[in-house]
C-alpha positions in Angstrom: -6.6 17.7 -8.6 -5.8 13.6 -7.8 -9.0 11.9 -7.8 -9.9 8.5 -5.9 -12.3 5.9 -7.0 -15.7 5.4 -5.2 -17.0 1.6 -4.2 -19.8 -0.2 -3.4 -19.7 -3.0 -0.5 -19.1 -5.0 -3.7 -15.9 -3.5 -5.4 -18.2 -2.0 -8.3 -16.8 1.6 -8.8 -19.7 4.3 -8.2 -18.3 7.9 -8.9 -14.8 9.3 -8.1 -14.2 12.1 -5.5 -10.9 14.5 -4.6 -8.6 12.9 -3.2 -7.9 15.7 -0.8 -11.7 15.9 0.2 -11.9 12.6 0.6 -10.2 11.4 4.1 -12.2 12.5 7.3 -14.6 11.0 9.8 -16.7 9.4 7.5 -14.2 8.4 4.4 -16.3 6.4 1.8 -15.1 3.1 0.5 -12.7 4.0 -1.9 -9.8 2.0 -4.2 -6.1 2.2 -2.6 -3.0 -0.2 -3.2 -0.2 -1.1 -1.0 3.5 -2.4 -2.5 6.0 -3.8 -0.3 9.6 -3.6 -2.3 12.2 -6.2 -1.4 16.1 -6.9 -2.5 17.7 -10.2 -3.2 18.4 -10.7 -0.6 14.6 -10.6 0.8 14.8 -7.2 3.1 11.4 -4.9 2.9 11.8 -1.4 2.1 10.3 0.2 5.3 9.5 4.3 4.8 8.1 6.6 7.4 5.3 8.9 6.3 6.2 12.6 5.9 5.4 14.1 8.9 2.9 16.5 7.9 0.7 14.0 6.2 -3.0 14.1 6.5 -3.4 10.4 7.2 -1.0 8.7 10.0 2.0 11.4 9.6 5.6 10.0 10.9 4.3 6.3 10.7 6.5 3.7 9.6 4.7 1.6 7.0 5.3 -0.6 3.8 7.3 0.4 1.1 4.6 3.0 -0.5 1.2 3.0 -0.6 -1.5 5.3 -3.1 -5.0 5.1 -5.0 -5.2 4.3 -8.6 -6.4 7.9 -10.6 -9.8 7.0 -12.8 -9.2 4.1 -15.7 -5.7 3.8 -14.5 -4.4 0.4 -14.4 -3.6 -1.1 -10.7 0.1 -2.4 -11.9 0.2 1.1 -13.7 -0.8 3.2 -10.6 1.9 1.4 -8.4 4.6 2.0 -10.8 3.8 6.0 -11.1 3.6 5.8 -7.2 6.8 4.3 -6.8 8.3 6.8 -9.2 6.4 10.2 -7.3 7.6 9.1 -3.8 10.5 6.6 -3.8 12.6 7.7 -7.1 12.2 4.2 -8.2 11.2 2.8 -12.1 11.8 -0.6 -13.6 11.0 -2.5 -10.5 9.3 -6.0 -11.1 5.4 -5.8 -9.7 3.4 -9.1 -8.9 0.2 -9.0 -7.3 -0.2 -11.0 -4.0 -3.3 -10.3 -1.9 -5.9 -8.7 -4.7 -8.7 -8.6 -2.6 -7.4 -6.9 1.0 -9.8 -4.4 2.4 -9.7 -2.6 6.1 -11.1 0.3 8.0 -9.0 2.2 10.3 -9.4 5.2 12.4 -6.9 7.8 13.9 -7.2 9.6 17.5 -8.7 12.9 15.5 -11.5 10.4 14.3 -10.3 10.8 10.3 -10.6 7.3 9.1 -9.6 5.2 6.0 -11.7 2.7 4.5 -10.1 0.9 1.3 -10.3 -2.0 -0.6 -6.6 -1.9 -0.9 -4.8 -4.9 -3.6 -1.1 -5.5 -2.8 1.8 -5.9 -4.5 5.0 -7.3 -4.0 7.7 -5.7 -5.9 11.5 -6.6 -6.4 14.4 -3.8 -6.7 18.0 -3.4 -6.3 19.5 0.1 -5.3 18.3 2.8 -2.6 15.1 4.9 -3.1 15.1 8.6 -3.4 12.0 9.5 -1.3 10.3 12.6 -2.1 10.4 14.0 1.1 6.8 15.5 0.6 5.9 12.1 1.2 8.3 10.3 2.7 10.5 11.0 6.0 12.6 8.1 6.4 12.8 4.7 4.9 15.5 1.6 5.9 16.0 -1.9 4.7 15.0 -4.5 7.1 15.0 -8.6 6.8 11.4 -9.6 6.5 12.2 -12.5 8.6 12.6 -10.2 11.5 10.3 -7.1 10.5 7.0 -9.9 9.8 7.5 -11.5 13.7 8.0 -8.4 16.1 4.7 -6.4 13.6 2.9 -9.5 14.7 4.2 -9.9 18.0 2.8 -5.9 18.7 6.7 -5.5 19.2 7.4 -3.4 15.8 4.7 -0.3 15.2 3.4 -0.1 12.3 0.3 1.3 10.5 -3.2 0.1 10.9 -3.1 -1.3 7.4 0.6 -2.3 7.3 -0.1 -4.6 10.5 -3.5 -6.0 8.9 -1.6 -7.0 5.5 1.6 -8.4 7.6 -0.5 -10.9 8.8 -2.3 -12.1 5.5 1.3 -11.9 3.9 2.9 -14.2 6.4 0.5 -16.7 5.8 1.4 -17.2 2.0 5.0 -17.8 3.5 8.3 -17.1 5.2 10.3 -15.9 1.9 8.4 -13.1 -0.2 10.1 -14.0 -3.1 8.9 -17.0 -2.9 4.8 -16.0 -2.2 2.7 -17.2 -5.1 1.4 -14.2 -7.2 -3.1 -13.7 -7.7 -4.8 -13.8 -10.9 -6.0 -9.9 -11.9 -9.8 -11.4 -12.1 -9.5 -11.6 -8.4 -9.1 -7.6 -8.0 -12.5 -5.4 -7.0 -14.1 -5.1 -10.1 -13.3 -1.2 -10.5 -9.6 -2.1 -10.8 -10.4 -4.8 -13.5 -8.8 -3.0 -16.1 -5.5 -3.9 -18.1 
């Protein structure tokens, strides 16, 4: 059974919980990462969630998102994840916005509620999405994708939207965004 990490307000783990018991109308804080994958030549991976997903099914989103299992490493978790849905190893991980947390809600009222560290990771090649997680995916130039999500003009998920917004301001080319010190992660997912 995949287990999530339990937070305090302060980032402090406090217990773990299953992962499938976890998401409903009153989700604790829990510990979550987000990745956005880009080629040379600067296009975002985009996927769209598996359509019978719990949480926000048939949403387009970032590249792949997940929780870290207990004691597992952030950089760790995001590599296994990008294995498990996208077919993809070896790709170069940098941390960029270590301490992003939101709250989100759906129409049935089950919410999310993460601190959430992202990472910006560089690969070359097409995924193989696990279609038990992933529907869709295409390539698009981050210099077009970043304006229309903040312009409302390109749907997105709650939490994709939220982190397009803190991502633009570090700069127009995400290759070029500078990467965070680990110290700066909640403290549960201080761990090397």
């Amino acid at each position: 059974m995949e287990q999530v990490v339990l937070l305090d307000e302060s980032g402090a783990g406090i217990g773990v919980a299953d992962k499938a018991s976890v998401h409903h109308a009153s989700t604790p804080l829990h510990l979550a990462f987000s990745s956005y994958l880009f080629d040379a030549a600067g296009r975002l991976l985009l996927t769209r969630r598996a359509l019978h997903k719990k949480t926000w099914p048939g949403v387009w989103t970032n590249s792949c998102c997940g929780h870290p299992a207990p004691d597992e490493p952030m950089a760790a978790a995001v590599a296994r994840r990008l294995v498990d849905e996208l077919g993809l190893a070896d790709v170069t991980l940098d941390l960029v916005l270590p301490a992003f947390r939101y709250r989100a809600e759906m129409e049935n009222g089950v919410r999310e509620n993460e601190m959430c560290p992202v990472f910006r990771g560089r690969v070359s090649g097409d995924p193989h999405p696990n279609p038990d997680e992933v529907d869709s995916f295409e390539w698009v130039p981050w210099s077009e994708f970043a304006p229309a999500v903040l312009a409302g003009a390109r749907p997105v998920s709650p939490w994709c939207a939220l982190q397009v917004a803190e991502l633009w301001e570090l700069g127009p080319d995400p290759l070029a965004w500078p990467t965070a010190s680990p110290t700066s992660l909640p403290t549960a997912a201080r761990l090397s």
